[in-house]
N, C-alpha and C positions, 0 to 999 in steps of 0.2 A: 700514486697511493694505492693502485689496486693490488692484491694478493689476495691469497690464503695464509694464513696464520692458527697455530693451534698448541697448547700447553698443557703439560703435566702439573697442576697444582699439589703443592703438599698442604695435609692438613696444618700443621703448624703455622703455615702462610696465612691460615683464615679467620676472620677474626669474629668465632663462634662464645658468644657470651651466655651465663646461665641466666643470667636476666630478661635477656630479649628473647630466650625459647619460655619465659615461666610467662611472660607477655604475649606471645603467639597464644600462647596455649589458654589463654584467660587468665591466668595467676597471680598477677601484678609483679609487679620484679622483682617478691623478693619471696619466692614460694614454701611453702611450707611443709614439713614430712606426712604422708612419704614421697612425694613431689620433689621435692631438692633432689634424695639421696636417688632419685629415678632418673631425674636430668645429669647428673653428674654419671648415673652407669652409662646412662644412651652415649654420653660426649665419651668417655671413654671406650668403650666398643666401636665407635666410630671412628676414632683416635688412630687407629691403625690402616685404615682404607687408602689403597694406593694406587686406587682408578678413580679419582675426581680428574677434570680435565675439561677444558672449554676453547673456545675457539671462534673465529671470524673471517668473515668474506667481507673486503670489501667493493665496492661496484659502485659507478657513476648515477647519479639522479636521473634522469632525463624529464621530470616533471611533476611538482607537487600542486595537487588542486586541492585548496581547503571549500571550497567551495562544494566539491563533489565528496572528499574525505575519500580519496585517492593517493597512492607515491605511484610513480611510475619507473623501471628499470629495467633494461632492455627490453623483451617483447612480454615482460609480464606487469601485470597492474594490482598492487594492493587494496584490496579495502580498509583501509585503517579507520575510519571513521573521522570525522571533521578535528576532534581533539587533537591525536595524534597527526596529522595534518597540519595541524596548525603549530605542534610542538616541532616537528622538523623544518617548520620555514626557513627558507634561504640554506639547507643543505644542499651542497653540492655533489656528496658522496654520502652513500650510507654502509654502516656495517654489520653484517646481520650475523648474528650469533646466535651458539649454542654452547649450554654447556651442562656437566651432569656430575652428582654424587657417587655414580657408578651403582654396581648390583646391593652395595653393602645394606643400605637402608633397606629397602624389603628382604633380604635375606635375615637380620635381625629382627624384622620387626613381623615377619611372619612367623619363624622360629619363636616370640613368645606369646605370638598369637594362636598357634598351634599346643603351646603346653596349657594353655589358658589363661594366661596375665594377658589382658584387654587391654589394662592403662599402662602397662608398660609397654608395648606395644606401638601405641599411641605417643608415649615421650618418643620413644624412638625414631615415627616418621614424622611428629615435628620438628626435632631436630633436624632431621631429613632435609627437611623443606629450608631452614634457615641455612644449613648447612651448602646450598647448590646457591643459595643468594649471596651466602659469602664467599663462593667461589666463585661466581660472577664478578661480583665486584673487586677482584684482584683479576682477570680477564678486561673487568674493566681500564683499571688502571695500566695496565701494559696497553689497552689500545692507547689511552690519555696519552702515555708517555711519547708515544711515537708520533701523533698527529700535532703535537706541541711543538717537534723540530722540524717539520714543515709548516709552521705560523697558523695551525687550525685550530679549532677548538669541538668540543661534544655535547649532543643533545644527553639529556638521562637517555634509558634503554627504555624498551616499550614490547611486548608480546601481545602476537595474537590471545585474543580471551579476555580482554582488558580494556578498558575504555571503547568498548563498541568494536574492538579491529573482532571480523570476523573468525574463529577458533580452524576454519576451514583454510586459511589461509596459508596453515602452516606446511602444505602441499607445494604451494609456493614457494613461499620460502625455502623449504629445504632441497629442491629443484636447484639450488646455486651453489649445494654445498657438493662433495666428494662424499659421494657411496660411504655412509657408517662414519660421517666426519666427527672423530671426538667418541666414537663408540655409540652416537646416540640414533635411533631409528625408528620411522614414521607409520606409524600403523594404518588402516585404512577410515580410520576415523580421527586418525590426525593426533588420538593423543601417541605421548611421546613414550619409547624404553630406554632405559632406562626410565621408572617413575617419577624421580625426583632431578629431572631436567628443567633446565627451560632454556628459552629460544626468543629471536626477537629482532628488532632492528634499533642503532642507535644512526642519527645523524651527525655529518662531519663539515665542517666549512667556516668559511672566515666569521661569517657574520651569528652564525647560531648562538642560541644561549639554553643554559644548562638550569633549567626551572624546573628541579625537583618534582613530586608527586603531590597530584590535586584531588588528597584522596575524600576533603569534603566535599568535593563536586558528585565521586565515582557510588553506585548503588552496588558494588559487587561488596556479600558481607566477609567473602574467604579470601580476601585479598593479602595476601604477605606481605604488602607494602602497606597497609591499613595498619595491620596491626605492629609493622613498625613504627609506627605516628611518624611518617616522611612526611611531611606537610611543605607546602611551597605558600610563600605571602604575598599576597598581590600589593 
């Protein structure tokens, strides 16, 4: 199971809706002018970006402690916090990803931040943001496809900055990757450049289970996964 793995997404692969950016955004899904006719220019300006791309490491467990809110993998030790902890029980392997929208999103969304359109602007890098989730989740699904013909299964995905894993971590993490893996790179304060990246571990193995996002538990208010309403039911 172990490698490196990494892809070139196309945008048409993603499955970016105006409804879930008019939601991030506060709008409710079904927004109204000049709002519509601003998510509709962001998704087209966007439409043409041909550096989204994400990618994964996989690497063996050596030890999860929900007790301490610990994963363990070779000589490094996560802090993820007891939640996340608890969400990769019984992973055998984890796989820790990255992946990013490319320069496009701040290049447009500075560009009309600089003529002075604020809110367009602002459509533009939430689209941003929705846009690197939906290319996760087609990263995702190639990992899915591959760990299914070896009889495994996958936890959700998880990032430092999120449910208590400390935002420091991602020094670590990216410690496993290949210099510039996916084009993405770590600054000394851990956030990421590309902007509209993200990064993270998902778990692999026989026994895991895939329990969505427990986002009435989580206190974060700018959570991307929040304002998807991913809800998990107990």
């Amino acid at each position: 199971m172990k490698g490196t793995y990494s892809y070139k997404i196309d945008f048409k692969d993603i499955k970016l809706r105006k409804e879930e950016i008019s939601s991030f955004m506060g709008l409710g899904p079904e927004p109204e002018e000049p709002f519509s006719s601003m998510i509709d220019t962001a998704i087209e300006l966007l439409s043409s970006n041909k550096n989204i791309e994400g990618g994964f490491v996989i690497h063996s467990i050596s030890n999860i402690s929900i007790k301490d809110g610990t994963v363990d993998m070779l000589t490094k030790q996560f802090t993820t916090g007891k939640m996340i902890s608890s969400f990769l029980r019984n992973a055998e392997y984890s796989a820790l990803f990255t992946c990013t929208a490319g320069y496009e999103v701040e290049k447009w969304s500075n560009k009309y931040k600089e003529e002075g359109d604020i809110v367009q602007s602002y459509v533009i890098d939430s689209t941003g943001s929705l846009l690197v989730e939906g290319a996760m989740d087609v990263v995702y699904e190639k990992l899915k496809n591959m760990v299914i013909l070896n009889d495994l299964a996958l936890t959700n995905r998880y990032s430092p900055g999120y449910c208590e894993w400390l935002v420091k971590d991602q020094q670590k993490l990216f410690s496993f990757f290949p210099d510039k893996f996916c084009n993405v790179s770590l600054g000394e304060t851990s956030l990421m450049s590309p902007i509209k990246s993200v990064s993270g571990i998902i778990g692999i193995g026989k026994d895991v289970k895939y329990l969505g996002y427990i986002c009435d538990t989580c206190k974060s208010k700018g959570c991307v996964y929040r304002a998807k309403k991913m809800y998990v039911k107990h």
